[in-house]
C-alpha positions as CSV (number, residue, x, y, z in Angstrom):
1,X,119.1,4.4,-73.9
2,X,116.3,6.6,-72.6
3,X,115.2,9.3,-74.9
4,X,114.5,12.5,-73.2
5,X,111.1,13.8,-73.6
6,X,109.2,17.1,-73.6
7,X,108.0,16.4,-70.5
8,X,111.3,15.9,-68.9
9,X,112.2,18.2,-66.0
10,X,115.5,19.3,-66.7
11,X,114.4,18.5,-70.8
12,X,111.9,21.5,-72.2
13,X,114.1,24.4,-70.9
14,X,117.6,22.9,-72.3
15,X,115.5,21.9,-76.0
16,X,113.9,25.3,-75.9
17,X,117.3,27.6,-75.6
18,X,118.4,25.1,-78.1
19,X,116.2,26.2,-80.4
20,X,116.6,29.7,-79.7
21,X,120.7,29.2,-81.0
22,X,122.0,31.9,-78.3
23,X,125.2,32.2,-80.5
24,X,123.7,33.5,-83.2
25,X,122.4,36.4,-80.8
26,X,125.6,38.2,-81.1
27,X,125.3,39.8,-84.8
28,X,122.1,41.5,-83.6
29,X,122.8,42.6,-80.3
30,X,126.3,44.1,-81.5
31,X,124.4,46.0,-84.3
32,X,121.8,47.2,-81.8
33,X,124.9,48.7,-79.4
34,X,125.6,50.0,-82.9
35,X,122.2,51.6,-82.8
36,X,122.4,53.1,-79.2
37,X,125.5,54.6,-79.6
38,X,125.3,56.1,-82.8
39,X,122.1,58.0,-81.2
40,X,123.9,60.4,-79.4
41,X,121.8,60.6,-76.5
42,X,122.3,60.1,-72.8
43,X,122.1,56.3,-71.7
44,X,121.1,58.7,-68.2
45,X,117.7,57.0,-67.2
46,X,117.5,54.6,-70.2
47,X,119.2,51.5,-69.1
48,X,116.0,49.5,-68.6
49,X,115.0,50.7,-72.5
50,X,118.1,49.7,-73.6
51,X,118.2,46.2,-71.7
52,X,114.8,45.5,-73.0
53,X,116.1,46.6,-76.4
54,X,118.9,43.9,-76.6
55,X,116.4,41.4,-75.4
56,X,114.4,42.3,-78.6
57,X,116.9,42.0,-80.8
58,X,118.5,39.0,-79.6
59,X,116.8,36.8,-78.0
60,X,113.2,37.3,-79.0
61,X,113.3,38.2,-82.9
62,X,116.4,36.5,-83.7
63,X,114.9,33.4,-81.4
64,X,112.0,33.4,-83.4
65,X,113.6,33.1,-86.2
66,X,115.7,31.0,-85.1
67,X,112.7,28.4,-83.9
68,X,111.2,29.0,-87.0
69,X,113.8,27.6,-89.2
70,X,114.4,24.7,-86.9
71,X,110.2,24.0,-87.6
72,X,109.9,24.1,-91.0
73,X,113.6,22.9,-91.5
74,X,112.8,19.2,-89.3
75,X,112.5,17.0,-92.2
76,X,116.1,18.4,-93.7
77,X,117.4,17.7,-89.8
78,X,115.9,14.3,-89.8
79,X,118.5,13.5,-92.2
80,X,121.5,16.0,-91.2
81,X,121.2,16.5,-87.7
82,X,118.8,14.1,-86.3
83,X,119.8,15.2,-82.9
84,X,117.9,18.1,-83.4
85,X,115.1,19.3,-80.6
86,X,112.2,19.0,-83.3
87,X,113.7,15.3,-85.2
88,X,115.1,13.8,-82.3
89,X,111.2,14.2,-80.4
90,X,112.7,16.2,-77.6
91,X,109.8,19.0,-78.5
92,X,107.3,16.9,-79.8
93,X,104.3,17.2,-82.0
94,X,104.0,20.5,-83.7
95,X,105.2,22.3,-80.4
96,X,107.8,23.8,-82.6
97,X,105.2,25.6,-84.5
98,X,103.2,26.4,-81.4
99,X,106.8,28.4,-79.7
100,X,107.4,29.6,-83.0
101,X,103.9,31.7,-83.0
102,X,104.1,32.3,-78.7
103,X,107.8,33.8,-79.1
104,X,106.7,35.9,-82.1
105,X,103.9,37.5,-79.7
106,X,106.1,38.3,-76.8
107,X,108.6,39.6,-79.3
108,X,105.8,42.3,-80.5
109,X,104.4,42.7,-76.7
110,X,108.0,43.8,-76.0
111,X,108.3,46.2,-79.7
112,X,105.1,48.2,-78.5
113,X,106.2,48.6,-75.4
114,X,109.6,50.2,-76.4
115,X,107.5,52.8,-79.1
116,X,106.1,52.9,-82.4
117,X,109.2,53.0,-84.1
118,X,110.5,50.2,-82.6
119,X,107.2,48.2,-82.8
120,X,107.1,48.7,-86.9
121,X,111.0,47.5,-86.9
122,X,110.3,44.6,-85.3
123,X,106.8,43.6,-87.2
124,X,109.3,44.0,-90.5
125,X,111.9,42.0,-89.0
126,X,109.3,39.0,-88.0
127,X,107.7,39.2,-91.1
128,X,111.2,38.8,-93.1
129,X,111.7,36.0,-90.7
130,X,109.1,34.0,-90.9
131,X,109.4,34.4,-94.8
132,X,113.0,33.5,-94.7
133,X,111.9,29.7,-93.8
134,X,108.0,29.1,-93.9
135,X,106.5,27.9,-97.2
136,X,105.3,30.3,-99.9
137,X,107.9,32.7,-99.7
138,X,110.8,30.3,-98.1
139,X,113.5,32.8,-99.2
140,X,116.1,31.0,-97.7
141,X,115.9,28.4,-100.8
142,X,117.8,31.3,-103.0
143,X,120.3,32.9,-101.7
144,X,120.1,35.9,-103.3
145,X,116.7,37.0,-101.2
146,X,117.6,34.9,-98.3
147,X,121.0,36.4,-97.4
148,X,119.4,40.0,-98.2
149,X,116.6,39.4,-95.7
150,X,118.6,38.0,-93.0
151,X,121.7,41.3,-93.8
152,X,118.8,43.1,-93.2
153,X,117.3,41.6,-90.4
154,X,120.7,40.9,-88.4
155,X,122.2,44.5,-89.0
156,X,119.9,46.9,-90.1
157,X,116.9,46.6,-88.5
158,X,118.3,46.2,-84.8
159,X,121.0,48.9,-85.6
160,X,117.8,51.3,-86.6
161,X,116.1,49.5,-83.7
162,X,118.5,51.2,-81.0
163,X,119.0,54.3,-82.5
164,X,115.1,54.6,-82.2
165,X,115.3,53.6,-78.9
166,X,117.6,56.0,-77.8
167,X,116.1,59.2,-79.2
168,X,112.2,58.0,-78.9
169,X,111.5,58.6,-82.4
170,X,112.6,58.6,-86.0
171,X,116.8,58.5,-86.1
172,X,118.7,60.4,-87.9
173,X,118.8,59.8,-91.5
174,X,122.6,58.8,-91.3
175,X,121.6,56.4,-89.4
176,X,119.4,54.9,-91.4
177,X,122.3,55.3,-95.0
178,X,124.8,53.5,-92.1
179,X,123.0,51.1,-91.4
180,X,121.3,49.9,-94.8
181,X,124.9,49.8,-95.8
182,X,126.5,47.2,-93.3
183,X,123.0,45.7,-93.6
184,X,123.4,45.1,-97.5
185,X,127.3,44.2,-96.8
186,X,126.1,41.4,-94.5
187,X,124.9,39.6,-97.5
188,X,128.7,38.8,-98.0
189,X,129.1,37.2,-94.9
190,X,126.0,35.1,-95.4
191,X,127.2,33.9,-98.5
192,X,130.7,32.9,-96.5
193,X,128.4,31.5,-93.6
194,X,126.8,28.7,-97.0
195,X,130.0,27.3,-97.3
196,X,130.1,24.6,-94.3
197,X,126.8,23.1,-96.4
198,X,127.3,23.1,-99.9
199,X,127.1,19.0,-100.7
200,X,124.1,18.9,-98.6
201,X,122.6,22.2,-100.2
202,X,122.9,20.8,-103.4
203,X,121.1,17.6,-102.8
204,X,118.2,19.2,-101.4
205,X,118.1,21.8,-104.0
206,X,119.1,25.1,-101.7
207,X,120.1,27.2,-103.9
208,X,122.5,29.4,-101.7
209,X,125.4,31.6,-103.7
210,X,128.1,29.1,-103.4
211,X,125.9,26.8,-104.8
212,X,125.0,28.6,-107.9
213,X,127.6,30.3,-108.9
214,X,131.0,27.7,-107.1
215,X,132.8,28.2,-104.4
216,X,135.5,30.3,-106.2
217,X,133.0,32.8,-107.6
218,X,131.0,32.7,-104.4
219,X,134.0,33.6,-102.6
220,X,135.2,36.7,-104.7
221,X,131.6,37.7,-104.8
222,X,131.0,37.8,-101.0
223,X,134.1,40.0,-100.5
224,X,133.2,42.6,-103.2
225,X,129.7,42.8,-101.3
226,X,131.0,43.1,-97.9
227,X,133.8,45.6,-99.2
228,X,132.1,47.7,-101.3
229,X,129.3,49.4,-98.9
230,X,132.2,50.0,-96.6
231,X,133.6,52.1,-99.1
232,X,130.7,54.2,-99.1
233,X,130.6,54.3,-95.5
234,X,133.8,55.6,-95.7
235,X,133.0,58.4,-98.0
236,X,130.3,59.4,-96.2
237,X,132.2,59.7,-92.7
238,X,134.5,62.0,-94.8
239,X,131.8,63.8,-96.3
240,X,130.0,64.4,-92.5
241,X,133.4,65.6,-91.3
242,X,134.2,62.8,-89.6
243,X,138.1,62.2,-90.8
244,X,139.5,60.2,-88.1
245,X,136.5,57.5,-88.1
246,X,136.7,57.1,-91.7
247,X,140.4,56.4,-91.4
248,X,139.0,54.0,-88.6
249,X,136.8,52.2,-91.3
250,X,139.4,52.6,-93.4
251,X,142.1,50.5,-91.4
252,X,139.8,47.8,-91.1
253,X,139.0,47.8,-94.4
254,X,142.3,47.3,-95.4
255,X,143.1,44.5,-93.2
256,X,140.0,42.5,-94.5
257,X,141.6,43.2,-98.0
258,X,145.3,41.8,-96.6
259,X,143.1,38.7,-95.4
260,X,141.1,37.8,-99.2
261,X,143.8,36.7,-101.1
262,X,143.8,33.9,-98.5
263,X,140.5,33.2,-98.5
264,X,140.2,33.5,-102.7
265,X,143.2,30.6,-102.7
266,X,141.3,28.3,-101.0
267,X,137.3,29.2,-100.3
268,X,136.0,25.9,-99.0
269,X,138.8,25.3,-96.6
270,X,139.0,28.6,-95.8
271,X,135.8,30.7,-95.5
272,X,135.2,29.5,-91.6
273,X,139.5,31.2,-90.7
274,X,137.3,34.3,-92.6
275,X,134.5,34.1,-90.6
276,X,136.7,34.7,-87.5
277,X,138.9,37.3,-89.0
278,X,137.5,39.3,-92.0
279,X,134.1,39.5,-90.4
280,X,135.5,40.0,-87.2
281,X,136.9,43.4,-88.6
282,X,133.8,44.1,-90.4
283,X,132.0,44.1,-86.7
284,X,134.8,46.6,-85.5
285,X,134.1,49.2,-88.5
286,X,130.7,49.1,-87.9
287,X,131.3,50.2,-84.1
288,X,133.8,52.9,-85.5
289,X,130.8,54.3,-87.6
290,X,128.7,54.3,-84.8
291,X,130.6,56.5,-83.0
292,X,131.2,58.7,-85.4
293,X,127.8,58.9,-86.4
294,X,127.4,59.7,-82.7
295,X,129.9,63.3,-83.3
296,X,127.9,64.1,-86.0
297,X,126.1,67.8,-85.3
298,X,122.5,67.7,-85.0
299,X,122.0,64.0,-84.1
């Protein structure tokens, strides 16, 4: 069998957006729409801002950390998923590092270029990522500080990141309390997202939620995190006059309480049906809130 090298010509580009994981652009990118919309202001004018925006968010910072992981995670691949760019020797050498560092610069290039807001978002967000897999820090060894980072980095930060965008300076401050909030309720869905590795997890000493405290706990856990913040979401639409999008939130929030008792019967078999449904309704309230936010007087 010929192995495919980095020199390849069809090779490099097919290992590289590998690496990057394009479908794990998505949670980003929607909270960044999330961002722009709940801003208020005229799109008129700002399209290439905005496009340059969701490149940001997706496919630069997430891509970075996204290469990042794959780096300092190649040894744990070896064994797991040997087909890997990095184990299998598709990107050879310590190329992974060198992307890793060349994708982080183009990612701030990109930051400045969109304001100062925007480029002190992003420096956070690199900063969390590189911390979430490279040695000191390696958050992502406890799930506790690894889930918050990456809540924060997938929601929050690109979710503040378009609302800056969109008004060319610091966003509303209900944007910021929105934001925080489906941010820290994203550590939920993290926790759900550990379940598809818990064996291995536990043989290499990742100590993720499930892991810690069993999948049943885990479970019940994630669902108070991602449900509670939504509650105050919910009060706070109310409390901004916005009625009709709390209501919104509310109805989702509802049917991600009809779906739990499925998920609590069986957590290991069943966190992955949650992913596409509870989660899936979590998104949709957090679009709700953005265009309520968006109604809000003064914005």
């Amino acid at each position: 069998m010929q192995t495919t090298t980095f020199t390849d010509r069809a090779g490099p580009l097919r290992s590289f957006l590998e690496l990057l994981k394009p479908i794990t652009w998505f949670p980003p990118m929607w909270a960044y729409a999330c961002g722009v919309i709940s801003a208020g202001a005229s799109a008129a004018g700002s399209w290439p801002a905005i496009a340059a925006g969701v490149m940001l968010a997706g496919p630069l910072v997430c891509g970075t950390s996204q290469i990042a992981n794959d780096w300092y995670d190649r040894d744990v691949d070896a064994i797991n998923e040997p087909q890997r760019p990095i184990p299998s020797g598709r990107i050879p050498g310590r190329w992974g590092l060198y992307l890793a560092i060349m994708w982080t610069g183009v990612s701030l290039l990109v930051a400045a270029a969109l304001g100062p807001i925007v480029f002190v978002a992003a420096i956070v967000g690199l900063i969390l990522a590189w911390a979430y897999s490279a040695p000191p820090a390696r958050l992502k060894l406890n799930g506790w500080y690894g889930n918050a980072a990456c809540g924060f980095c997938y929601e929050s930060l690109p979710w503040i990141t378009g609302a800056a965008v969109m008004t060319a300076g610091m966003p509303d401050w209900r944007i910021f309390c929105v934001a925080l909030l489906y941010g820290l309720g994203a550590h939920g869905i993290m926790t759900l997202n550990d379940f598809k590795a818990i064996e291995g997890d536990r043989q290499l000493n990742i100590r993720t939620i499930p892991v810690q405290l069993g999948p049943d706990r885990a479970a019940r856990l994630a669902c108070w995190v991602m449900a509670l913040p939504q509650l105050v979401v919910i009060g706070a639409l109310l409390s901004w006059q916005l009625q009709w999008h709390a209501l919104g939130v509310a109805a989702v929030l509802v049917a991600q309480f009809a779906c739990m008792p499925r998920l609590l019967a069986d957590p290991r078999g069943r966190a992955p049906w949650y992913n596409g449904t509870g989660i899936t309704l979590y998104v949709v309230g957090m679009m709700i809130a953005a265009f309520g936010l968006r109604n809000v007087a003064g914005l």
